[in-house]
Residue frames relative to the residue before (quaternion, step in Angstrom):
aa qw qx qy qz dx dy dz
X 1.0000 0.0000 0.0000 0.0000 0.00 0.00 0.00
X 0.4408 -0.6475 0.5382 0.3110 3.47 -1.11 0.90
X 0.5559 -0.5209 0.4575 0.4586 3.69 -1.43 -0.43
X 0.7257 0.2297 -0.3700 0.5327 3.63 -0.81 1.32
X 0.6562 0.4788 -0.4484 0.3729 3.36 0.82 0.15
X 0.1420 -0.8102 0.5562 0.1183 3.47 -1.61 0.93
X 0.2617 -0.7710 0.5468 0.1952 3.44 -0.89 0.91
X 0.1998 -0.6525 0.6909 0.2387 3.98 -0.83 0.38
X 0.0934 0.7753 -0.6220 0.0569 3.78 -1.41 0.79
X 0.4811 -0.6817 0.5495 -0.0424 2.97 -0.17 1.95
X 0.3373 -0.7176 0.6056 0.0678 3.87 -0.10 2.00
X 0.5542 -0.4599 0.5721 0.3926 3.50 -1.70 1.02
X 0.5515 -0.5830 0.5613 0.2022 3.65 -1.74 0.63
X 0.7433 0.4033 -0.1980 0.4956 3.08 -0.52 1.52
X 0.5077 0.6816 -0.2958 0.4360 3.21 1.42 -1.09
X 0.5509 0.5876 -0.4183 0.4198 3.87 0.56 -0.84
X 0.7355 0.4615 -0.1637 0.4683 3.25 0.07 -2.32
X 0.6815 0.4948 -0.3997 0.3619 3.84 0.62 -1.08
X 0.6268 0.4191 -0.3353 0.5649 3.98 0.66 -0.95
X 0.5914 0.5900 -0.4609 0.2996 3.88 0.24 -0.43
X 0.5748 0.5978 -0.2188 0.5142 2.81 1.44 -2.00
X 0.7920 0.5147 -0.1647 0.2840 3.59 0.06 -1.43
X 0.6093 0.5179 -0.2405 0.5502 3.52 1.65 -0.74
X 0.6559 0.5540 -0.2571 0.4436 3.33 1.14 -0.89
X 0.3859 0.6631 -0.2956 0.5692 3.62 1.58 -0.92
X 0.7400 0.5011 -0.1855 0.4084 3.68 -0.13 -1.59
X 0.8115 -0.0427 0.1317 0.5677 3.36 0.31 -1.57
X 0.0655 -0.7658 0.6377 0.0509 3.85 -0.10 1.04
X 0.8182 -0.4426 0.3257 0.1689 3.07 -1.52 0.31
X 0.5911 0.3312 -0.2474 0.6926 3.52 0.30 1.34
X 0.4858 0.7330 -0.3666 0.3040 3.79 1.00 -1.05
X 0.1204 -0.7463 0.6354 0.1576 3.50 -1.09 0.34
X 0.3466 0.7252 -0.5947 -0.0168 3.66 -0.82 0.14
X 0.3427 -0.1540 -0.9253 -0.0517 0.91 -1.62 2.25
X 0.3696 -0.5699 0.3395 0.6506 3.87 0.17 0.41
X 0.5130 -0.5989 0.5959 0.1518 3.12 -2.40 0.67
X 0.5261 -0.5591 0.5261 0.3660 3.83 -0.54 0.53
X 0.3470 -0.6723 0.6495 0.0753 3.64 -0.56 1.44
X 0.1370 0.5899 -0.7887 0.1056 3.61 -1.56 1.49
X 0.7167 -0.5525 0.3851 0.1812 3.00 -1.77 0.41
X 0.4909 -0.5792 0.4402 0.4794 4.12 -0.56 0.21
X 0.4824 0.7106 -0.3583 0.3661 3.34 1.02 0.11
X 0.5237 0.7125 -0.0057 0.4669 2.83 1.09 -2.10
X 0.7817 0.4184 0.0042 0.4625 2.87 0.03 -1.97
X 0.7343 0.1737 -0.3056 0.5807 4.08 0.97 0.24
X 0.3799 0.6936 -0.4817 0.3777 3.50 1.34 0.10
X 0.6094 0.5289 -0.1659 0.5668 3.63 1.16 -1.79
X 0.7034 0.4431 -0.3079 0.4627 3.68 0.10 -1.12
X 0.6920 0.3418 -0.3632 0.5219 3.79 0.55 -0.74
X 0.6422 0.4505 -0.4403 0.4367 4.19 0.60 -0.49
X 0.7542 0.2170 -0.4046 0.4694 3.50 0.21 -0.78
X 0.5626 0.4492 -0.5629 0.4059 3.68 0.17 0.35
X 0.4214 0.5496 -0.4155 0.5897 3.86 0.54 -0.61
X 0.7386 0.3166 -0.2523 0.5391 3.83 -0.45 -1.38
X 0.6754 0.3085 -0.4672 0.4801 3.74 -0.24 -0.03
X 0.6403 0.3406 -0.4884 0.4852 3.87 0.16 -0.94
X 0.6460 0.5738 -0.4566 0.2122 3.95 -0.04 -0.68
X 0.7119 0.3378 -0.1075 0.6062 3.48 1.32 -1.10
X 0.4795 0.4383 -0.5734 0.4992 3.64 0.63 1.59
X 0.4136 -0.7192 0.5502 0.0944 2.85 -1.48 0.79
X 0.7309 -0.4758 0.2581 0.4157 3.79 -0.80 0.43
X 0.5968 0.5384 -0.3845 0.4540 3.54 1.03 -0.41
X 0.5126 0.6722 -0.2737 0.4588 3.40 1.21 -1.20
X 0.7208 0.5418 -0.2622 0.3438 3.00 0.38 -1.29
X 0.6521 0.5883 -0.1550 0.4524 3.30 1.34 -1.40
X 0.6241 0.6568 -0.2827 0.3148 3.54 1.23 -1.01
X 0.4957 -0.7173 0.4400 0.2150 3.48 -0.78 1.41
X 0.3095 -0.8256 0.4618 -0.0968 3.66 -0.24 1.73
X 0.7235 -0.2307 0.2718 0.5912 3.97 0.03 -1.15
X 0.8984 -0.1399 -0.1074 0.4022 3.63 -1.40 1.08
X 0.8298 -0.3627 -0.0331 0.4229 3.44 0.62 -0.88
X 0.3855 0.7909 -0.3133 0.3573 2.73 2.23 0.77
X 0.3549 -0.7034 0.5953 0.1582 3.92 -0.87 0.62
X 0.6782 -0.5170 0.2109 0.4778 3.84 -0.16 0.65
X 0.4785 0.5700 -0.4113 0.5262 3.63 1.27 -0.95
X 0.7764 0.5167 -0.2233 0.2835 3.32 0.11 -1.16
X 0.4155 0.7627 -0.1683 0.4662 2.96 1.23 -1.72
X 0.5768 0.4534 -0.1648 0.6592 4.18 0.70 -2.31
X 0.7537 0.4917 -0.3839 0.2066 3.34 -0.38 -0.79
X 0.4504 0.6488 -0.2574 0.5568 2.79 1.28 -1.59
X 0.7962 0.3852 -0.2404 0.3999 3.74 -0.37 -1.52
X 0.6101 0.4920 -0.3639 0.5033 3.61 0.86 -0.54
X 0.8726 0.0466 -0.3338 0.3535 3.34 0.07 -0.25
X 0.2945 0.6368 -0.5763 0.4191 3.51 1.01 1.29
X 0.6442 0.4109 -0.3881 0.5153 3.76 1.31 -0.04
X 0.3824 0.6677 -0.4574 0.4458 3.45 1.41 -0.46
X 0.8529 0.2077 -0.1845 0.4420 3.63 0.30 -1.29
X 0.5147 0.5193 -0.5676 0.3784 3.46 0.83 -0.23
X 0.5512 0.5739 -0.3210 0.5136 3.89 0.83 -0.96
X 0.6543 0.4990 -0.3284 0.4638 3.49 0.02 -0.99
X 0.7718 0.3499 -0.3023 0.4365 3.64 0.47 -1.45
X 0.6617 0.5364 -0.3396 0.3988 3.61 0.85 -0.64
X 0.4634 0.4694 -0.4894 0.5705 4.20 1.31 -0.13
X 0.5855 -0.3923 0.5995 0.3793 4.09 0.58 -0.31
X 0.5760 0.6537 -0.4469 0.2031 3.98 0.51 0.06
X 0.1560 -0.8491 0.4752 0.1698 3.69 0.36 0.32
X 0.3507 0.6900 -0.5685 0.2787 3.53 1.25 0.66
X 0.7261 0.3817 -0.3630 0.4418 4.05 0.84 -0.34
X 0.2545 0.6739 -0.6284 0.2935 3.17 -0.17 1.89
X 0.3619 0.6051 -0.5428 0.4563 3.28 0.74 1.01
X 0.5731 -0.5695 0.4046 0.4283 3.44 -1.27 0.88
X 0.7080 -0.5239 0.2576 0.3975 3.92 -1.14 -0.01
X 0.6508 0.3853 -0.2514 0.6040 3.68 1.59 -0.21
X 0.7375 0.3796 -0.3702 0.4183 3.34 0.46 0.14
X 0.4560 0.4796 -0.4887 0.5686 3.59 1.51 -0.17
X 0.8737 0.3803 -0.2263 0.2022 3.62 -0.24 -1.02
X 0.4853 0.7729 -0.3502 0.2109 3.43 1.54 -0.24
X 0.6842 0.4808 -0.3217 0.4441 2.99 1.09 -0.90
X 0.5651 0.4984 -0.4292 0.4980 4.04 0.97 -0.14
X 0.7170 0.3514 -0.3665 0.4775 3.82 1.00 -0.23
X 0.5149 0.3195 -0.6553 0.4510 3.62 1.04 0.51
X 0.4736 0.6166 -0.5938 0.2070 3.65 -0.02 -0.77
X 0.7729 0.4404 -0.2900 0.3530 3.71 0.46 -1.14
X 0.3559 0.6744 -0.5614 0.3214 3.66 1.19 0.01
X 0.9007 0.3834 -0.0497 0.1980 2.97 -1.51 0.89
X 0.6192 0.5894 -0.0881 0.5113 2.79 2.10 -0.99
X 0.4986 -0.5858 0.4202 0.4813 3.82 -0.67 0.83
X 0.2929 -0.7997 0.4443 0.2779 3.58 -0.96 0.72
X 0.3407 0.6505 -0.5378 0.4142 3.38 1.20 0.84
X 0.5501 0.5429 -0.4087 0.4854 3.84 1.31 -0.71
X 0.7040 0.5515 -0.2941 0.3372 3.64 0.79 -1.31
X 0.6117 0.5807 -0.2493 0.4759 3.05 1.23 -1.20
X 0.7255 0.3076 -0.3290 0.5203 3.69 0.64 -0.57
X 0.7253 0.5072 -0.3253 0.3330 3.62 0.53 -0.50
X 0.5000 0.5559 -0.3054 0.5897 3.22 1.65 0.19
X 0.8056 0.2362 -0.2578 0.4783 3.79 0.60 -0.80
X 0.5404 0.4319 -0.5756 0.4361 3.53 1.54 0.23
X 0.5918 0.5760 -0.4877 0.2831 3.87 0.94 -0.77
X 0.7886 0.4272 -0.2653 0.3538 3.83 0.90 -1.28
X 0.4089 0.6317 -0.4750 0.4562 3.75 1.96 0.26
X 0.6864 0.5440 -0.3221 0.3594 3.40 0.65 -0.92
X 0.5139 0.6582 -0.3577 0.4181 3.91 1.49 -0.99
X 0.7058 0.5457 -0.1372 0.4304 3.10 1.14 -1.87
X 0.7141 0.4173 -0.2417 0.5074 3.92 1.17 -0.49
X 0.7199 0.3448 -0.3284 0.5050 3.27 1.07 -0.31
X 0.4809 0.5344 -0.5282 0.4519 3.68 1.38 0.20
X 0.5726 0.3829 -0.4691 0.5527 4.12 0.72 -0.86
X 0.7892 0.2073 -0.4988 0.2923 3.31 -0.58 -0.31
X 0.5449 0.6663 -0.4376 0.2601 3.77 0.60 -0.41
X 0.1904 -0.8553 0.4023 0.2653 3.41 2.14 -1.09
X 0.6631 0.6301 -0.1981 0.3522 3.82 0.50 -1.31
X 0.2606 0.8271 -0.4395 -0.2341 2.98 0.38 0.11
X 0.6642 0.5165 -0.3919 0.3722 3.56 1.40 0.10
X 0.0041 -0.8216 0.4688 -0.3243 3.49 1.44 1.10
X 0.3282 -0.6889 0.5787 0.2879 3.48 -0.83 0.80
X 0.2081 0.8636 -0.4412 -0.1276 3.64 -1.12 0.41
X 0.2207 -0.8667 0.4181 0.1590 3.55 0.04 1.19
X 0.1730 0.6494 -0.7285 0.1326 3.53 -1.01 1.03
X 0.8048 0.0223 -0.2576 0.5343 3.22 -1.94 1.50
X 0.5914 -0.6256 0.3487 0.3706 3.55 0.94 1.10
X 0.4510 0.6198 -0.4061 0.4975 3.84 0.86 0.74
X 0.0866 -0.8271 0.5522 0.0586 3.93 -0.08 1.31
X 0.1048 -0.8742 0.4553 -0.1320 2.90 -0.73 1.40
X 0.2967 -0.6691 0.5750 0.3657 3.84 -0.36 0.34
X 0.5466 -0.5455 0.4675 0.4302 3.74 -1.31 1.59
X 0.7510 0.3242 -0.4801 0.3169 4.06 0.06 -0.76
X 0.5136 0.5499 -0.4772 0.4540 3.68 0.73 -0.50
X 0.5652 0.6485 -0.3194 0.3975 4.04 0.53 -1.02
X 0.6872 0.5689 -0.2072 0.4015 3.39 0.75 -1.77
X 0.7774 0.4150 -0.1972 0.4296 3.21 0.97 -1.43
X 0.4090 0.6006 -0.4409 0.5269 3.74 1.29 -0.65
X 0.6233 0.4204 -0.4552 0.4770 4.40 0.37 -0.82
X 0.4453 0.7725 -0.3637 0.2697 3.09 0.45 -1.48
X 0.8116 0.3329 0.0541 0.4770 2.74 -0.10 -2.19
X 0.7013 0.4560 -0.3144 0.4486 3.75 0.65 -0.74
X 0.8375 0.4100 -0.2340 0.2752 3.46 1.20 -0.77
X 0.4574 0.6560 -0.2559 0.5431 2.83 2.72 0.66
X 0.6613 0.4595 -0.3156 0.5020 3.19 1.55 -0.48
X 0.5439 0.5384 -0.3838 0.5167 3.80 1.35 0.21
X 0.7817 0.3763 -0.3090 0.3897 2.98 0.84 -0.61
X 0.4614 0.5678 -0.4362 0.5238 3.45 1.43 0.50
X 0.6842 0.4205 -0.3059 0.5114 3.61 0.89 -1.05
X 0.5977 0.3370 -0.4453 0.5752 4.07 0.58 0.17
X 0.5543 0.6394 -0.4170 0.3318 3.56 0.51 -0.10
X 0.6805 0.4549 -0.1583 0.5522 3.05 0.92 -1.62
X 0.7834 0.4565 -0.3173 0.2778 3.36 0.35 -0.58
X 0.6544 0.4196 -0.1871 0.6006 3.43 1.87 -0.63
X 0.5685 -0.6341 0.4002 0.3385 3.26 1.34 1.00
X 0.3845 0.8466 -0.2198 0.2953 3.23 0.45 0.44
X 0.2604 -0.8596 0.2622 0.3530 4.18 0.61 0.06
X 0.5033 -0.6493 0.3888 0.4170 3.75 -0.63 1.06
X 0.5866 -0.5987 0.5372 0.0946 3.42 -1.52 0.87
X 0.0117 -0.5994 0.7888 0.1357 4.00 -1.07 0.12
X 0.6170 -0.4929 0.5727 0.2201 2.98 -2.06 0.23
X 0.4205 -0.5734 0.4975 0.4968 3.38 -0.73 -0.31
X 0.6410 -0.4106 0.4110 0.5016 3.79 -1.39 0.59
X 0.6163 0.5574 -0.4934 0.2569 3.91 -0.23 -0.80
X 0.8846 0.1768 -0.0359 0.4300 2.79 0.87 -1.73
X 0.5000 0.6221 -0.4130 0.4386 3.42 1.39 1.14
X 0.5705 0.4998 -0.3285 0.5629 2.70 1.54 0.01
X 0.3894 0.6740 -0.2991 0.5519 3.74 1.18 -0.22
X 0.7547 0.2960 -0.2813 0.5135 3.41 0.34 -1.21
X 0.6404 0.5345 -0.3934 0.3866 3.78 0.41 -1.62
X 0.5849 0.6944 -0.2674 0.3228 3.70 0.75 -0.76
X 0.5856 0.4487 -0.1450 0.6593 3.36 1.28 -1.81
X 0.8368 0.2735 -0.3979 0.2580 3.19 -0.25 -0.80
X 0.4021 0.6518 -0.4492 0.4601 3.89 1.46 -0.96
X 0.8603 0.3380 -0.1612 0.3459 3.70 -0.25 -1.12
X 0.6934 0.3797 -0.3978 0.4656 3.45 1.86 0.16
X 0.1383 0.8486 -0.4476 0.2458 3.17 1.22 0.67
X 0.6131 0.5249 -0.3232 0.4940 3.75 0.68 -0.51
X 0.7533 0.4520 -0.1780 0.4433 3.43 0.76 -1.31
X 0.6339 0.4018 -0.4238 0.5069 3.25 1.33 -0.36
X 0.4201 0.7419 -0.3823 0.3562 3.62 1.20 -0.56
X 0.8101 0.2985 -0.1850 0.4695 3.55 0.76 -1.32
X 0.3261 0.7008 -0.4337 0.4631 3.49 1.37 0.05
X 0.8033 0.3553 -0.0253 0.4773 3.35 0.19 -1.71
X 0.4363 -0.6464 0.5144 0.3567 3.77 1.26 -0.14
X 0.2432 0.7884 -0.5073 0.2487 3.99 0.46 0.27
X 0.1243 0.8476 -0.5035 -0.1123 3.40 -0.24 0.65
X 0.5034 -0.7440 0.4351 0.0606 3.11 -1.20 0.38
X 0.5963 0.2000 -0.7624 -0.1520 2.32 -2.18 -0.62
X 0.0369 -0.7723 0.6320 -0.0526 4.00 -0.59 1.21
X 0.2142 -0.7124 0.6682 -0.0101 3.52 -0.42 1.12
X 0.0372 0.8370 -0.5186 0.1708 3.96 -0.13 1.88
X 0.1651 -0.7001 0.6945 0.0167 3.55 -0.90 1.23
X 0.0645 -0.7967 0.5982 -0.0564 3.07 -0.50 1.51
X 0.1266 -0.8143 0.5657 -0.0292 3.52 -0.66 1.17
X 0.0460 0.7619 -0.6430 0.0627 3.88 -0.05 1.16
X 0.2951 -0.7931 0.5310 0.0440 3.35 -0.91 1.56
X 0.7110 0.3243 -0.3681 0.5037 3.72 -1.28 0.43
X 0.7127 -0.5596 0.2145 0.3646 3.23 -1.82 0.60
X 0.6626 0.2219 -0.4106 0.5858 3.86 -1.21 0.74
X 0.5574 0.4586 -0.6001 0.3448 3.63 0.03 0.50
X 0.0103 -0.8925 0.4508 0.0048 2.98 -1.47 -0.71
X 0.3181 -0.7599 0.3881 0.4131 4.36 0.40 0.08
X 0.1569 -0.7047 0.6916 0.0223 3.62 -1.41 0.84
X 0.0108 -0.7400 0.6503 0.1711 3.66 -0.95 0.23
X 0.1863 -0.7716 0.5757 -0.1961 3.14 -0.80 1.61
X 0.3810 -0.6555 0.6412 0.1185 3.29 -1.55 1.79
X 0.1908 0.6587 -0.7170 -0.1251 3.44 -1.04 0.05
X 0.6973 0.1145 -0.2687 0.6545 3.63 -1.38 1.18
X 0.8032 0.4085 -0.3022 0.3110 4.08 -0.31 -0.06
X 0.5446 -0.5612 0.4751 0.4034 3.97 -0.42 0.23
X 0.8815 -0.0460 0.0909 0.4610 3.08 -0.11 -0.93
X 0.5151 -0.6067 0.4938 0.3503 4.34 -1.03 1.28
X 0.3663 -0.6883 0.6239 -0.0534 3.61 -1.10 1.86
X 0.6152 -0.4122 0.5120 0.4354 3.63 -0.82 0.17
X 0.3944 -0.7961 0.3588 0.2864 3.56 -0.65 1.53
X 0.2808 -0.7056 0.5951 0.2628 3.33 -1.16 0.60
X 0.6297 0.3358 -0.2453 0.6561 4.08 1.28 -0.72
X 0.0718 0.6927 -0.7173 -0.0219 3.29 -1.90 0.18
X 0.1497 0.8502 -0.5034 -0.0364 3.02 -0.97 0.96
X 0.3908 -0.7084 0.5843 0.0636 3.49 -0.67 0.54
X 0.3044 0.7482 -0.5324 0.2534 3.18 -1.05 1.06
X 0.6767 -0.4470 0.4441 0.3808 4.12 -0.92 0.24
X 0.4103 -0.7275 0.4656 0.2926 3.39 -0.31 1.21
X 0.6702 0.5340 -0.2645 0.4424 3.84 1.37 -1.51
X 0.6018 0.6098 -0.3439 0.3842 3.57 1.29 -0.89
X 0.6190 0.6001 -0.1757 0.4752 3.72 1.82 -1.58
X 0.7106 0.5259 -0.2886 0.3677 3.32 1.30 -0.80
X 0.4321 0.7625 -0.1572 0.4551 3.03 1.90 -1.35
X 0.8264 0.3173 -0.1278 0.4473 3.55 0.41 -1.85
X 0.6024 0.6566 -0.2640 0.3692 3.64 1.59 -0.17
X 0.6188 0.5523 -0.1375 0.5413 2.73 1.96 -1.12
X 0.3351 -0.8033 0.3814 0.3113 3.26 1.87 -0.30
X 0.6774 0.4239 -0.5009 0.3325 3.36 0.89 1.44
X 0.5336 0.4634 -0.3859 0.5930 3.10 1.09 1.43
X 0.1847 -0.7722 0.5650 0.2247 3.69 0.08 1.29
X 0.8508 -0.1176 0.3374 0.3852 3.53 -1.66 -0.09
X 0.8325 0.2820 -0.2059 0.4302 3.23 -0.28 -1.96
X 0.6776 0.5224 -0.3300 0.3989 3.49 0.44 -0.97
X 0.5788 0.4862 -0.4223 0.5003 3.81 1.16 -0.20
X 0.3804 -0.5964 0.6689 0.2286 3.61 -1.25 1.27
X 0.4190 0.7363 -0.5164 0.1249 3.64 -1.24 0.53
X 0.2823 -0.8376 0.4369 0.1669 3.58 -0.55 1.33
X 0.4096 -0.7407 0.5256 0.0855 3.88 -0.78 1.16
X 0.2411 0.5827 -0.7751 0.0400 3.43 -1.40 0.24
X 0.7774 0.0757 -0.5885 0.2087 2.62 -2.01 2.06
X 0.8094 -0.2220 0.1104 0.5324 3.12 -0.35 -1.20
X 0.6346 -0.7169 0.2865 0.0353 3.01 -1.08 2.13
X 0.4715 0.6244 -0.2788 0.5568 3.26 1.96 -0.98
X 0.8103 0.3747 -0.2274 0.3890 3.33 -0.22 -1.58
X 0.6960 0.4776 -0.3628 0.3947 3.51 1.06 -0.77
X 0.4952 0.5670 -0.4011 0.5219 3.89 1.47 -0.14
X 0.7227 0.4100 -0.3718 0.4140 3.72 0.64 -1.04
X 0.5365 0.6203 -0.4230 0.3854 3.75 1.35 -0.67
X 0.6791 0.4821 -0.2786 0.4784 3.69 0.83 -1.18
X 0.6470 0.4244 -0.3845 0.5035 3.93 0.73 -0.81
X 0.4619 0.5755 -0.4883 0.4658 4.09 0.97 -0.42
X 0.8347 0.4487 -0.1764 0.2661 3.05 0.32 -1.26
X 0.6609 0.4092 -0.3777 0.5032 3.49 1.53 -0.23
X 0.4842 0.7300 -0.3663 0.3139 3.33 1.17 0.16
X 0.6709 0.3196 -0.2793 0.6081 3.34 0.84 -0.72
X 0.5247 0.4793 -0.6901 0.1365 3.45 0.15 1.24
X 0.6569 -0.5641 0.2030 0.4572 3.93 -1.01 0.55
X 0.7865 0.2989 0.3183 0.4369 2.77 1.45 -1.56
């Protein structure tokens, strides 16, 4: 073709549906490429409790002081987390005494820590979240049902909910000690994107979402990855929504500190359902 000239070319029939077919082959749903070094939900709060630990270690006493989340100051904040192992522990002896919602079981372990040298806090937190970790090895199961803050849960599905809770604190002490936001490692970001993709229904009925929405979810960069997901329907139909977006940006807006708008992310179909999919998703944060 000279310059200014345009050719129209009418694609072989079929040719659309055939690459669809052929990409999908390559990288089905769930698929990593590249693949991500498989660790356990174990693992995967082992890391979350160290690099938290390593952040509380390299604050200083002001820090400590520094208004964090509703009316907790970072001390508090620990507290809070201490006695979220209280009940994870509790639920794993079989006790069914943590059926309070997740702030109202734990408040009273974050007053306890007013006031208190935060070298005590600091240790009573990594002895409280050693003990989670020893009674998970001995508990073994990890696909055990386990119900804490009245939420049944399999123990490996549980693990990863810390995980994820004890990365989104450590983002919210971050910010507040001026400080830069953290990723996970890929293993265990991909762990999280996972749980949450597949609790998408449950956050659906939270939020009243109705369905039947047939979603290709497409979460880009490493630990991301694509899911195809029923919500309101039995079983995931050829998608009718798709969305794309930053796996860290998905994790962010789950944890509920990243509203919708403020999340960059590119749709195809209906626009409605694909807004109620993203508000599902900040719903199922605890906190």
């Amino acid at each position: 073709m000279t310059a200014g000239e345009r050719e129209s070319v009418t694609p072989p029939a079929g040719l659309r549906e055939r690459v669809i077919a052929a990409s999908l082959q390559v990288r089905p749903p769930g698929r990593v490429i590249p693949e991500v070094p498989a660790i356990t939900p174990m693992e995967a709060f082992s890391r979350a409790a160290d690099a938290f630990y390593g952040l509380l270690c390299a604050l200083d006493e002001r820090d400590w002081r520094r208004h964090v989340l509703r009316d907790l100051d970072v001390q508090g904040l620990v507290g809070h987390l201490i006695g979220v192992e209280d009940d994870v522990q509790r639920a794993l002896s079989g006790d069914q005494a943590a059926q309070l919602d997740h702030v109202t079981s734990t408040q009273p372990a974050a007053d306890r820590e007013a006031g208190r040298p935060v070298a005590g806090t600091l240790a009573d937190w990594r002895a409280a979240a050693d003990r989670t970790l020893a009674e998970v090895r001995g508990a073994g199961d990890l696909a055990a049902q386990v119900a804490v803050w009245g939420i049944p849960l399999p123990l490996g599905s549980l693990l990863v909910v810390r995980a994820f809770e004890l990365w989104t604190h450590e983002n919210d002490v971050r910010a507040v000690a001026g400080l830069p936001a953290s990723v996970p490692d890929v293993s265990t970001l991909h762990l999280m994107t996972e749980l949450v993709a597949t609790a998408l229904p449950f956050g659906a009925m939270l939020t009243g979402l109705q369905g039947p929405i047939d979603l290709r979810l497409v979460l880009t960069g490493p630990g991301g990855g694509t899911w195809d997901v029923a919500i309101g329907g039995e079983e995931p139909e050829p998608a009718t929504v798709a969305i794309v977006t930053d796996v860290v940006g998905f994790c962010r807006l789950a944890a509920n500190r990243l509203s919708p708008a403020d999340l960059e992310v590119h749709v195809t179909g209906d626009r409605g359902q694909a807004a109620g999919v993203l508000a599902a998703a900040s719903a199922l944060a605890l906190d």
